[in-house]
mmCIF file of the C-alpha atoms, coordinates in Angstrom:
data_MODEL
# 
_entry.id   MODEL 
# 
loop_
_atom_site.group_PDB 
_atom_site.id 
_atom_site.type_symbol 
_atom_site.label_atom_id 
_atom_site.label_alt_id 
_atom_site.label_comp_id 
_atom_site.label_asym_id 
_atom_site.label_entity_id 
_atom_site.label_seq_id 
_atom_site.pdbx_PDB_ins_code 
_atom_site.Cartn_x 
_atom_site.Cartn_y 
_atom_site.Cartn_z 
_atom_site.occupancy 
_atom_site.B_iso_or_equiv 
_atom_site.pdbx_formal_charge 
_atom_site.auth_seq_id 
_atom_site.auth_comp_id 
_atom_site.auth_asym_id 
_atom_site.auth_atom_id 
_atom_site.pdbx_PDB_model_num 
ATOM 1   C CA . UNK A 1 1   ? 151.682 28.421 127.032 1.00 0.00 ? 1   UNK A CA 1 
ATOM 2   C CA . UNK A 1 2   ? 148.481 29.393 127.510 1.00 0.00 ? 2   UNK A CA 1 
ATOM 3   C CA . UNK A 1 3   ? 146.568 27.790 130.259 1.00 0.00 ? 3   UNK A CA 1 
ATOM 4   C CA . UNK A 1 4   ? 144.207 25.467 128.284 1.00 0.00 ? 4   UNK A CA 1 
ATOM 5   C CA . UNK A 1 5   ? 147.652 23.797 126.907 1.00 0.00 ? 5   UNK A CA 1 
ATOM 6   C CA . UNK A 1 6   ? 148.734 24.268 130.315 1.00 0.00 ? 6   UNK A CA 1 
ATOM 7   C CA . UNK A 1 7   ? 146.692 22.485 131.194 1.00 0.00 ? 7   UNK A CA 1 
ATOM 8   C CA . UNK A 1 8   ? 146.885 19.651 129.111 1.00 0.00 ? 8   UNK A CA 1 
ATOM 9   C CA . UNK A 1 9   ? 150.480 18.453 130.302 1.00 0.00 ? 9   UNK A CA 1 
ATOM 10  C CA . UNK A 1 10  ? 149.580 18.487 134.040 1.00 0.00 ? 10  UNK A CA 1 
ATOM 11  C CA . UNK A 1 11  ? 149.737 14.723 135.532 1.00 0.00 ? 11  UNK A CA 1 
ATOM 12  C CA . UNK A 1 12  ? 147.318 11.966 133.822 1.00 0.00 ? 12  UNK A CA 1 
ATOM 13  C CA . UNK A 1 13  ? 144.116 10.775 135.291 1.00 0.00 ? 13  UNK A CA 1 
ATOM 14  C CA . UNK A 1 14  ? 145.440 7.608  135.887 1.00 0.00 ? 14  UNK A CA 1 
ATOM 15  C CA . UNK A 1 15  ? 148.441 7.453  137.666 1.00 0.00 ? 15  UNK A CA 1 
ATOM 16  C CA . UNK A 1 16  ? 150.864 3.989  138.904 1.00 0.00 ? 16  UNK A CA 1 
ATOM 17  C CA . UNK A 1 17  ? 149.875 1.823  141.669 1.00 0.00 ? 17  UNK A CA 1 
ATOM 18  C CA . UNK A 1 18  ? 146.233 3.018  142.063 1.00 0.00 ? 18  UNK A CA 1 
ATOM 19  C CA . UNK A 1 19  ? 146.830 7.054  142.305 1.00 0.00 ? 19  UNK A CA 1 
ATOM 20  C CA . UNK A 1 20  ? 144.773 9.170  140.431 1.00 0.00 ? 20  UNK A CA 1 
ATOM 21  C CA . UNK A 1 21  ? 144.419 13.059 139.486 1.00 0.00 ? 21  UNK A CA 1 
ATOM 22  C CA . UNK A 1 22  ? 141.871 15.235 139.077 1.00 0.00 ? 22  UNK A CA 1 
ATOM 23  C CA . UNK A 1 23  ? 142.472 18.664 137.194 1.00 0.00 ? 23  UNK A CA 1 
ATOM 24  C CA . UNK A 1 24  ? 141.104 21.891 137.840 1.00 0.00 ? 24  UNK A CA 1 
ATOM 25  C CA . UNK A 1 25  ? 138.894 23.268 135.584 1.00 0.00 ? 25  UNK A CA 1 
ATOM 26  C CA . UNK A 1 26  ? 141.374 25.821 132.875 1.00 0.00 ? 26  UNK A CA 1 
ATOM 27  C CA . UNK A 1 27  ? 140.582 29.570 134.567 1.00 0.00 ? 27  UNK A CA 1 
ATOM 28  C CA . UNK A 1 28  ? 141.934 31.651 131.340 1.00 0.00 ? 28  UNK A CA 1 
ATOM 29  C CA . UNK A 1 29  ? 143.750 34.798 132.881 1.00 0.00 ? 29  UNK A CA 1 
ATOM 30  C CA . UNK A 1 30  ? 141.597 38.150 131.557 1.00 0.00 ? 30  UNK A CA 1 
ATOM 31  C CA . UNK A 1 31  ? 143.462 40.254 128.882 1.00 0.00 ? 31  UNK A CA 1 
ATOM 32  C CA . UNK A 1 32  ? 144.873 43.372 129.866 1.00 0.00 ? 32  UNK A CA 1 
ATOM 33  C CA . UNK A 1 33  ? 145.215 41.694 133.558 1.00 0.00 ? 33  UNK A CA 1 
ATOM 34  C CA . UNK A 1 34  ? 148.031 43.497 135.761 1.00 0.00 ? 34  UNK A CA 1 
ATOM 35  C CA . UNK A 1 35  ? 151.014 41.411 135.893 1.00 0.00 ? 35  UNK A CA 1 
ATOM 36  C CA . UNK A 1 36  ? 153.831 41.745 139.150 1.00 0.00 ? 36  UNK A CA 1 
ATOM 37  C CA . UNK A 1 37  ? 153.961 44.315 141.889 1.00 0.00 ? 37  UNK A CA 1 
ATOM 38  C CA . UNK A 1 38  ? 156.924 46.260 141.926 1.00 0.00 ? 38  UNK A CA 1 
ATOM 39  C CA . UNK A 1 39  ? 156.956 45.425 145.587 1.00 0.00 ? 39  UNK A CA 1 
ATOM 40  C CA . UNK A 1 40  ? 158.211 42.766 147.033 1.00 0.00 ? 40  UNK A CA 1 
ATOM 41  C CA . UNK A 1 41  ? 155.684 39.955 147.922 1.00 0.00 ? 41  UNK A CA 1 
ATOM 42  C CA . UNK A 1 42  ? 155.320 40.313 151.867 1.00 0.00 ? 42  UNK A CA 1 
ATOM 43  C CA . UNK A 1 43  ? 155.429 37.377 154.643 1.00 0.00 ? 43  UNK A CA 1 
ATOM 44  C CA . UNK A 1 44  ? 151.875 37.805 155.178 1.00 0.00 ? 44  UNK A CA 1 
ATOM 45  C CA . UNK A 1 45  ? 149.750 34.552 154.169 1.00 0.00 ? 45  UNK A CA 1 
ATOM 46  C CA . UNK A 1 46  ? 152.493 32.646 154.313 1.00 0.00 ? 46  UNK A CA 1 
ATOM 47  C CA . UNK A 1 47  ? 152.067 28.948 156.060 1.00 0.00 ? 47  UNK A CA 1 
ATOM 48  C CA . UNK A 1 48  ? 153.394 26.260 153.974 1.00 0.00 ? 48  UNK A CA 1 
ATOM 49  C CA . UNK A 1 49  ? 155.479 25.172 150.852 1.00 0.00 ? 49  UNK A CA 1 
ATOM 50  C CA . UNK A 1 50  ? 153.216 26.237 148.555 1.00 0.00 ? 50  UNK A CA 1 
ATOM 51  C CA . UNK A 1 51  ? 152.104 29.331 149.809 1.00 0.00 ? 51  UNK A CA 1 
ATOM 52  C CA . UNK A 1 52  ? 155.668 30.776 149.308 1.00 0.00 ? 52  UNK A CA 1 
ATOM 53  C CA . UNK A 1 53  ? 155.589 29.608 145.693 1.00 0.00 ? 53  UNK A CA 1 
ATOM 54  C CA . UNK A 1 54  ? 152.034 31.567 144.774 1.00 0.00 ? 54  UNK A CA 1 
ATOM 55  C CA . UNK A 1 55  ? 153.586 34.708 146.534 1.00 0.00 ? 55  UNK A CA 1 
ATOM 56  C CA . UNK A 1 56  ? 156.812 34.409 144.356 1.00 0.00 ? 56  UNK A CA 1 
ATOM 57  C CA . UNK A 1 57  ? 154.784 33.815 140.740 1.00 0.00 ? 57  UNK A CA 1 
ATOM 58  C CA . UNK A 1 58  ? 152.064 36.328 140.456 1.00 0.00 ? 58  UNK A CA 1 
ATOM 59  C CA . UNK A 1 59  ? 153.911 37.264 137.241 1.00 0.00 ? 59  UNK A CA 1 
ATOM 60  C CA . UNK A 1 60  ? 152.797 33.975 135.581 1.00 0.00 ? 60  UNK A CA 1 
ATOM 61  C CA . UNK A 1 61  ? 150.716 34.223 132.466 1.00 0.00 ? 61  UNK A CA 1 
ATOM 62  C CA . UNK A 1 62  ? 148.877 30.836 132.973 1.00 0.00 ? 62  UNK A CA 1 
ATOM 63  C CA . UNK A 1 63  ? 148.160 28.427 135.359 1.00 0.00 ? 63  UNK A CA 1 
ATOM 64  C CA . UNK A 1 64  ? 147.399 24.809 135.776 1.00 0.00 ? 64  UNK A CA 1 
ATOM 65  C CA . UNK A 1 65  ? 146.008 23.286 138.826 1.00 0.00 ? 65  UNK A CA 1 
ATOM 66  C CA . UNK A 1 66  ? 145.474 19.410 139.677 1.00 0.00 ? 66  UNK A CA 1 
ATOM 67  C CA . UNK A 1 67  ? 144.653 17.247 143.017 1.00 0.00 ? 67  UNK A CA 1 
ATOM 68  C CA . UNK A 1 68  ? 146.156 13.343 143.147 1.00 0.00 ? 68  UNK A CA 1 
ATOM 69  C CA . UNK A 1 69  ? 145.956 10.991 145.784 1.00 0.00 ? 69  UNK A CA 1 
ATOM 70  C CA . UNK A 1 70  ? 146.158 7.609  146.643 1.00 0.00 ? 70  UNK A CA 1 
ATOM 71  C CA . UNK A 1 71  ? 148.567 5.262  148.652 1.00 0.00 ? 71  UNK A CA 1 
ATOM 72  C CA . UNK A 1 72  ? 147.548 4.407  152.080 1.00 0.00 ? 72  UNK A CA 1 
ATOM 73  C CA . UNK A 1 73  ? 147.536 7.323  154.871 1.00 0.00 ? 73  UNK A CA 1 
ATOM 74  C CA . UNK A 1 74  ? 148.200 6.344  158.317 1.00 0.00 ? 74  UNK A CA 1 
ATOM 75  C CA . UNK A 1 75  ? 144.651 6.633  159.383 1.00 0.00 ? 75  UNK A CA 1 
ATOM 76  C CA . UNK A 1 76  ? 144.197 4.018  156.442 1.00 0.00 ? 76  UNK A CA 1 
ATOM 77  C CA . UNK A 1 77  ? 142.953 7.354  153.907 1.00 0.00 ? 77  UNK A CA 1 
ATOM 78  C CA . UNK A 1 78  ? 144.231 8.464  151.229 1.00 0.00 ? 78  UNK A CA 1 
ATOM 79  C CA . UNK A 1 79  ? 147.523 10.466 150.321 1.00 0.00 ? 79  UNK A CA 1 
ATOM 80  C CA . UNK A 1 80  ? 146.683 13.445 148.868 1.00 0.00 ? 80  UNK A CA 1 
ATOM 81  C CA . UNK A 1 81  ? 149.005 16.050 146.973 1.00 0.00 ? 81  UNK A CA 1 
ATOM 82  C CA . UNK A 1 82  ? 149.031 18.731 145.082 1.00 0.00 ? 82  UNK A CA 1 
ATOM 83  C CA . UNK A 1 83  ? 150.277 20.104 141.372 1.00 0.00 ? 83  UNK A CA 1 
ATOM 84  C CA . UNK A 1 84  ? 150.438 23.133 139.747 1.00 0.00 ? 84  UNK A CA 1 
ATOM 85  C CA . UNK A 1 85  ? 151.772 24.183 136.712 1.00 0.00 ? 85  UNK A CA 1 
ATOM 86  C CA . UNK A 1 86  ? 153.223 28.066 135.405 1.00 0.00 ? 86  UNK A CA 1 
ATOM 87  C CA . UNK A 1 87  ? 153.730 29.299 132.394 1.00 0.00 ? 87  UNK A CA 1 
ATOM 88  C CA . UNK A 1 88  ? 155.919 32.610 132.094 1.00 0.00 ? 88  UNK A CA 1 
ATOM 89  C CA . UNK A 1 89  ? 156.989 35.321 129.834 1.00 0.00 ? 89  UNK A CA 1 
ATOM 90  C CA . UNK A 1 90  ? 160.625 35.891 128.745 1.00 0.00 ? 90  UNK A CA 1 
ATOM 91  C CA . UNK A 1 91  ? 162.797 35.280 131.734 1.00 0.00 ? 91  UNK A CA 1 
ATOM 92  C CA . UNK A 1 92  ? 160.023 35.274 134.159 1.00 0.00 ? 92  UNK A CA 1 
ATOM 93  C CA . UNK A 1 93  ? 159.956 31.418 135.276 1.00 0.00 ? 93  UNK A CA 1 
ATOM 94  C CA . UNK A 1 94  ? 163.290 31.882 136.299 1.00 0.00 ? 94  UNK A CA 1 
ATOM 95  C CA . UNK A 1 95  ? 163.259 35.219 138.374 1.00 0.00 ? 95  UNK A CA 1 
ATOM 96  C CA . UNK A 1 96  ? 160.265 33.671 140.565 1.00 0.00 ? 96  UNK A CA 1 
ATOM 97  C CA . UNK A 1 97  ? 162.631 30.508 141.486 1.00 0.00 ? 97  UNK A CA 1 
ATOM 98  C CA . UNK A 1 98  ? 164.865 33.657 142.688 1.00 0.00 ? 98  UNK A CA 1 
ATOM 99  C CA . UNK A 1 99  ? 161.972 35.621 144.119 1.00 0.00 ? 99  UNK A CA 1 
ATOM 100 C CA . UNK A 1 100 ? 161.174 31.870 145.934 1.00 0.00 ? 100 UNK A CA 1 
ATOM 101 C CA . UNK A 1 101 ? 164.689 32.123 147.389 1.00 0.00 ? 101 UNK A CA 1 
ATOM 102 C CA . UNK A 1 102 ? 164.628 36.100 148.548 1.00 0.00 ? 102 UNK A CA 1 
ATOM 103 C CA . UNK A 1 103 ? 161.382 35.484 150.010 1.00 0.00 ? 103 UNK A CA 1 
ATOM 104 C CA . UNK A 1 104 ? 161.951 33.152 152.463 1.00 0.00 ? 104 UNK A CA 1 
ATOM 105 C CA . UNK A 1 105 ? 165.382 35.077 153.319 1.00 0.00 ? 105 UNK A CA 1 
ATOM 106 C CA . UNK A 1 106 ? 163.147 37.733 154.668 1.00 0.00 ? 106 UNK A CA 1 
ATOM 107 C CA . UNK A 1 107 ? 160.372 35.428 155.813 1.00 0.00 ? 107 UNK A CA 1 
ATOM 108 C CA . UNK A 1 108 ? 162.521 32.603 158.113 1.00 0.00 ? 108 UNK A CA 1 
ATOM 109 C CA . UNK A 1 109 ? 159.764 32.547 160.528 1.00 0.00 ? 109 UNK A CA 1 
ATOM 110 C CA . UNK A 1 110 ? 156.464 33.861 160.329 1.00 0.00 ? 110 UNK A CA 1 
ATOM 111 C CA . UNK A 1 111 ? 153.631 34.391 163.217 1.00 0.00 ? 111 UNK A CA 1 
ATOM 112 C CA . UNK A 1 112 ? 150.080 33.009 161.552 1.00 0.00 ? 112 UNK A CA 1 
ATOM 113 C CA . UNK A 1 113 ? 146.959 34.806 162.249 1.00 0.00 ? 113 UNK A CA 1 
ATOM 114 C CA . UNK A 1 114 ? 145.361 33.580 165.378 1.00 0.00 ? 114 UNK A CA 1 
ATOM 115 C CA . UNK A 1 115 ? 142.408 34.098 168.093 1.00 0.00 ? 115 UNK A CA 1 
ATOM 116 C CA . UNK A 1 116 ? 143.567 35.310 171.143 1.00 0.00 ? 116 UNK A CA 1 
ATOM 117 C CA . UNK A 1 117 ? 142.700 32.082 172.918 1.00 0.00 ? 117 UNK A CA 1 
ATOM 118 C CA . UNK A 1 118 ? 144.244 30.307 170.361 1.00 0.00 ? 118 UNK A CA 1 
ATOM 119 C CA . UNK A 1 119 ? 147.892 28.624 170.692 1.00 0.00 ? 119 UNK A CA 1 
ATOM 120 C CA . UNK A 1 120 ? 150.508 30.806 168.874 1.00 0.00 ? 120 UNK A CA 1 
ATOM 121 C CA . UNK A 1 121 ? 151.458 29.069 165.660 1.00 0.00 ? 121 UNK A CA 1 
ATOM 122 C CA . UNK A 1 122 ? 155.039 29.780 163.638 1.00 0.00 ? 122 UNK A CA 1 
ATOM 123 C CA . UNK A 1 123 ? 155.448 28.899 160.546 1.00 0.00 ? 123 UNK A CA 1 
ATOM 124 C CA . UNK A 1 124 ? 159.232 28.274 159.877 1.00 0.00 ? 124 UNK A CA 1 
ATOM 125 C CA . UNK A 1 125 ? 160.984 28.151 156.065 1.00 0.00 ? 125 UNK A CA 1 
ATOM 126 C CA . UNK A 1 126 ? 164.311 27.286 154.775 1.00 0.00 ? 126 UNK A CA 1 
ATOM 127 C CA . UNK A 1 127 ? 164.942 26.260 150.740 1.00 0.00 ? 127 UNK A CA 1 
ATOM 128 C CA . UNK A 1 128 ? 167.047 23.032 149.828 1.00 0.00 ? 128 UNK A CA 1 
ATOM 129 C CA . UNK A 1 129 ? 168.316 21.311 146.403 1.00 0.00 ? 129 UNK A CA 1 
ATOM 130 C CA . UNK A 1 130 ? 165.710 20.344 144.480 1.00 0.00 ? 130 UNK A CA 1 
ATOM 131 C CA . UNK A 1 131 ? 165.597 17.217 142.075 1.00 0.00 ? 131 UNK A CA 1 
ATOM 132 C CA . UNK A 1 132 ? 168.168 17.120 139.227 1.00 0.00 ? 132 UNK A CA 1 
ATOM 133 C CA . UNK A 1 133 ? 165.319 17.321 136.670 1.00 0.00 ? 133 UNK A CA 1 
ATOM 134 C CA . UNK A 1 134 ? 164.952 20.374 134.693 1.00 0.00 ? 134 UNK A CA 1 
ATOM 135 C CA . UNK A 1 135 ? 166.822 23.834 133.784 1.00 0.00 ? 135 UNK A CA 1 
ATOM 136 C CA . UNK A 1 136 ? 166.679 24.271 137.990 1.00 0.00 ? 136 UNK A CA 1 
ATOM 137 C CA . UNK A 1 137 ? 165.231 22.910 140.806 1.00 0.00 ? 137 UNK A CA 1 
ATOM 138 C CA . UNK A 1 138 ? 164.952 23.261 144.390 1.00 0.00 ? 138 UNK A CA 1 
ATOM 139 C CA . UNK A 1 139 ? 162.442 22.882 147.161 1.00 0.00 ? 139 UNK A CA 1 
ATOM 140 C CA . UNK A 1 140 ? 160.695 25.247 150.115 1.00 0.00 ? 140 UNK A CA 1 
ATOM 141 C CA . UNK A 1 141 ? 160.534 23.483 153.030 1.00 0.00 ? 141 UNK A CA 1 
ATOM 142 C CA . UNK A 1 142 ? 157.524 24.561 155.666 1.00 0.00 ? 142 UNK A CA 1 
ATOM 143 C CA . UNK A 1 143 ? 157.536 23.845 159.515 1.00 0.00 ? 143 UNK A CA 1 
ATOM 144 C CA . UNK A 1 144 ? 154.229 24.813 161.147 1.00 0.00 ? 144 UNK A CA 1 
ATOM 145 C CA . UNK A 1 145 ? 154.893 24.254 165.062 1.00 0.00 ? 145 UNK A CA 1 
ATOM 146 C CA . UNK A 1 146 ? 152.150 25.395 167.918 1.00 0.00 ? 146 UNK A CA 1 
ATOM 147 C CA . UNK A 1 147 ? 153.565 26.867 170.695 1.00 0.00 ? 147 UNK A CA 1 
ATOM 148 C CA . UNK A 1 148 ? 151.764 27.375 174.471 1.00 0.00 ? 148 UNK A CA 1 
ATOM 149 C CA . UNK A 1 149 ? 149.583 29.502 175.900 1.00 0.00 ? 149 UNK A CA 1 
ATOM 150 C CA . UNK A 1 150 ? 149.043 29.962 179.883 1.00 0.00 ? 150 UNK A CA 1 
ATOM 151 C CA . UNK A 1 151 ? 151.039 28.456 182.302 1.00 0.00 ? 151 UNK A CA 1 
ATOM 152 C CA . UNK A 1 152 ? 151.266 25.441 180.687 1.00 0.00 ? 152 UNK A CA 1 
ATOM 153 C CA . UNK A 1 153 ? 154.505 25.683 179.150 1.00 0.00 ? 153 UNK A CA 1 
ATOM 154 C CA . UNK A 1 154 ? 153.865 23.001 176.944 1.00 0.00 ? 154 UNK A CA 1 
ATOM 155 C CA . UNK A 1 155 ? 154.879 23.151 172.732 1.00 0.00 ? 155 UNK A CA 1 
ATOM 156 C CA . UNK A 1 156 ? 152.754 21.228 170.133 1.00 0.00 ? 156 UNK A CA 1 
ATOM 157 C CA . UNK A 1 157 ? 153.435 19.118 167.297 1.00 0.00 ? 157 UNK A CA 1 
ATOM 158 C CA . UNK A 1 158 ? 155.308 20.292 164.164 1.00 0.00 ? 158 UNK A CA 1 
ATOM 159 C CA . UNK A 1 159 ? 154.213 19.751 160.679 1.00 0.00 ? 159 UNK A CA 1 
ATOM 160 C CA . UNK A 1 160 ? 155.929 19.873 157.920 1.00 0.00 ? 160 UNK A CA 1 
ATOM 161 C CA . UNK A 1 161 ? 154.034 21.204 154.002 1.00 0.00 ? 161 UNK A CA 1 
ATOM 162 C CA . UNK A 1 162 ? 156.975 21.509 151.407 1.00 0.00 ? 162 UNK A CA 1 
ATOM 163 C CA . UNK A 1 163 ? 156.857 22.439 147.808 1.00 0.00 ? 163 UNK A CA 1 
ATOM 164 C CA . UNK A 1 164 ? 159.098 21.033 144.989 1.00 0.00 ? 164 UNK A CA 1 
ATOM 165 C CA . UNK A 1 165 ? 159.877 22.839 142.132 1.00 0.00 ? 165 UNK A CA 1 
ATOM 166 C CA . UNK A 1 166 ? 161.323 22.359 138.872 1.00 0.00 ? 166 UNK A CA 1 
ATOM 167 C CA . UNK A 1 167 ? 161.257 24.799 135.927 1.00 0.00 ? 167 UNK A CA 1 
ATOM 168 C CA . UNK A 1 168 ? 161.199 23.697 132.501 1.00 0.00 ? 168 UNK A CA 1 
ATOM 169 C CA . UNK A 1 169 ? 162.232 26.163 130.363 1.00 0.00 ? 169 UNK A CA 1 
ATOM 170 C CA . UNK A 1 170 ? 159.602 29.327 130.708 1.00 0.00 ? 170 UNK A CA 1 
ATOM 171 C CA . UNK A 1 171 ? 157.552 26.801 132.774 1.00 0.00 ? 171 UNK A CA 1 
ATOM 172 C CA . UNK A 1 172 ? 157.656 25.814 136.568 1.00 0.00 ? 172 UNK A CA 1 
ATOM 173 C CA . UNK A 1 173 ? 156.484 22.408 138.146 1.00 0.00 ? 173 UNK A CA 1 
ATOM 174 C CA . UNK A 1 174 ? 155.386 22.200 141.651 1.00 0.00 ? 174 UNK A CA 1 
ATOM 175 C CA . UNK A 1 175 ? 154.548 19.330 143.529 1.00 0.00 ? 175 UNK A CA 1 
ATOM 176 C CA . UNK A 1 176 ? 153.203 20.353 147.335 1.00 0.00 ? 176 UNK A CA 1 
ATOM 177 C CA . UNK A 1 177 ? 152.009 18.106 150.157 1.00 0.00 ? 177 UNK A CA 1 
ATOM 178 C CA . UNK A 1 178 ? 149.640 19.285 153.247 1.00 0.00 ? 178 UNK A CA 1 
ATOM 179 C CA . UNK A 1 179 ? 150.479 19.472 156.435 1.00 0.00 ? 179 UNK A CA 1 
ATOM 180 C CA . UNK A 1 180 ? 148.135 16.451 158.031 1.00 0.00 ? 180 UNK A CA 1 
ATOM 181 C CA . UNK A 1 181 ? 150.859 14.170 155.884 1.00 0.00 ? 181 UNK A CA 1 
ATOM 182 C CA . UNK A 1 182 ? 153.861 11.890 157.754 1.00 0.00 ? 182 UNK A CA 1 
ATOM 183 C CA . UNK A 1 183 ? 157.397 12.313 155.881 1.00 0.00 ? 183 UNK A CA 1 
ATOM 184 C CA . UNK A 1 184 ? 157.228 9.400  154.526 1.00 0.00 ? 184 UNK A CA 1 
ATOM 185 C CA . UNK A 1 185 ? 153.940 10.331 152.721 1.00 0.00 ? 185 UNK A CA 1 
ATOM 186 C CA . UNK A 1 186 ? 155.314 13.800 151.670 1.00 0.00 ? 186 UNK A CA 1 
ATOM 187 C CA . UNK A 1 187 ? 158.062 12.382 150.205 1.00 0.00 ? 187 UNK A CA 1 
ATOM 188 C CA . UNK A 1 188 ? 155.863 9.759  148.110 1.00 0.00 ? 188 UNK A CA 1 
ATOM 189 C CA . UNK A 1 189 ? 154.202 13.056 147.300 1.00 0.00 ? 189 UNK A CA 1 
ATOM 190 C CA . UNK A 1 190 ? 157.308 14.567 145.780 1.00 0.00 ? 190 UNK A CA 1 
ATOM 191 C CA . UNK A 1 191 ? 158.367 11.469 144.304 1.00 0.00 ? 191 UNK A CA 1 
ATOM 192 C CA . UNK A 1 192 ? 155.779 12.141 141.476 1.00 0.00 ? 192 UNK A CA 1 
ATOM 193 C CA . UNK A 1 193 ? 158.057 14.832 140.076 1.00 0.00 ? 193 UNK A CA 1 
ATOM 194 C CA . UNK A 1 194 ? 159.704 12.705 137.779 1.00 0.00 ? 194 UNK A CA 1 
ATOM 195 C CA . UNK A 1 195 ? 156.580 12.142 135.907 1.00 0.00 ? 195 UNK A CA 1 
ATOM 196 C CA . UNK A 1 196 ? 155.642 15.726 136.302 1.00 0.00 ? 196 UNK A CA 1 
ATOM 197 C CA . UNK A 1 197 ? 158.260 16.886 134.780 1.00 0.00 ? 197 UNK A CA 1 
ATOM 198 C CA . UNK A 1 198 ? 157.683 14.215 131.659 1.00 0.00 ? 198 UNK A CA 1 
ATOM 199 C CA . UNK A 1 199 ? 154.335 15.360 131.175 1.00 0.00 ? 199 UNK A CA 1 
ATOM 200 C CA . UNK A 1 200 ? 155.807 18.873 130.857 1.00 0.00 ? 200 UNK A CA 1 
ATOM 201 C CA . UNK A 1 201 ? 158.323 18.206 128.383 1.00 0.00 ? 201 UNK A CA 1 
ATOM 202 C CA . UNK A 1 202 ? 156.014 15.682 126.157 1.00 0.00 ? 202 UNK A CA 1 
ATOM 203 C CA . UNK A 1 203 ? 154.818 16.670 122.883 1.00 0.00 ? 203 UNK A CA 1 
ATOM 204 C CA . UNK A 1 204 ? 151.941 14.159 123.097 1.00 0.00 ? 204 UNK A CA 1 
ATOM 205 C CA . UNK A 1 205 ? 151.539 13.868 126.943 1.00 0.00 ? 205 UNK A CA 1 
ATOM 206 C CA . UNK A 1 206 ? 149.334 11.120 128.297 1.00 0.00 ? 206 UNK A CA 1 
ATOM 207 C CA . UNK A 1 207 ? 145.396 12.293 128.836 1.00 0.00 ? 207 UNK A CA 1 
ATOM 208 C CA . UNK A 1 208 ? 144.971 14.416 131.928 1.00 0.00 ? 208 UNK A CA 1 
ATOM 209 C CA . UNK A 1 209 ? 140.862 13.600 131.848 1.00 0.00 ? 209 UNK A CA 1 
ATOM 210 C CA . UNK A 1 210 ? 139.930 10.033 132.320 1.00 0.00 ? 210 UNK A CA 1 
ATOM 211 C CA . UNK A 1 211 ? 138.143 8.703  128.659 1.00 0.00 ? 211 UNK A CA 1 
ATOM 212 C CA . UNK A 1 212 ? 139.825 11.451 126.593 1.00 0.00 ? 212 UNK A CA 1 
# 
């Protein structure tokens, strides 16, 4: 698919129980634009779900990009998450759910970039099953912990930022959540899939701009 049809299947405007989405605008890729590095994507830049997914797709001939929230946050905010859609060549949507899996083989833990005064922070990965909704699924699980600095001796909080994904055919789904985000509001994140995944495989999927 090209990414203005891309585009077009991502999550509705108007979503149950008060959510809503908001779509990027379509970003068209340029013709004759390089596709994959032969080399392996790195474990630099890594620091959440989603991060891991973006280093594992840059073979992707279109993308779709879309913001929802709603629910109730426990600072009485909203719930925000994240979609994005890719659209692949051949047999390339499912070599980047393996290129998901190799890299965080090699990239179990991962230093982020820091000031020197700054605590040290660690991002952490592991992949699990993913949804029973597609050709494949599974999901990239993120642990961002901050450790001490000084005499302190004294560790941070952990946050966790995962990624579901779901390919469809020559397409993947991905549903992310941040890090600010309790695990009960990640997992009402990822519990959009489902409808994801609908809007994917829909010949005449519901509008993704409010009044079209």
């Amino acid at each position: 698919m090209p990414a203005a049809e891309l585009r077009t299947h991502l999550l509705p405007a108007v979503l149950p129980d008060g959510w809503t989405s908001v779509a990027d605008p379509t970003e068209e890729k340029p013709k004759g634009a390089a596709g994959a590095s032969a080399t392996p994507p790195s474990c630099t830049g890594l620091i959440d779900g989603q991060s891991v997914v973006d280093a594992s797709t840059t073979a992707s001939s279109a993308t779709a990009k879309a913001m929802f929230s709603g629910g109730h946050s426990v600072d009485n905010g909203v719930i925000p998450g994240m979609e994005t859609l890719y659209s692949f060549p051949g047999d390339g949507a499912h070599q980047a759910m393996q290129g998901m899996r190799d890299l965080v083989g090699r990239c179990r833990s991962v230093e982020l970039p820091r000031a020197s005064w700054e605590p040290v922070e660690t991002a952490g990965f592991a992949v699990a099953e993913g949804p029973r909704l597609g050709d494949e699924s599974l999901v990239i699980q993120a642990m961002v912990t901050t450790g001490a600095t000084g005499a302190t001796g004294t560790t941070g909080e952990s946050q966790r930022a995962d990624a579901t994904v779901v390919r469809v055919g020559s397409s993947l789904v991905v549903i992310s959540s941040v890090l600010s985000l309790t695990r009960e509001e990640a997992d009402t994140v990822a519990a959009f899939m489902p409808a994801a995944v609908d809007q994917v495989t829909s010949d005449h999927p519901e509008p993704v701009d409010a009044g079209s």
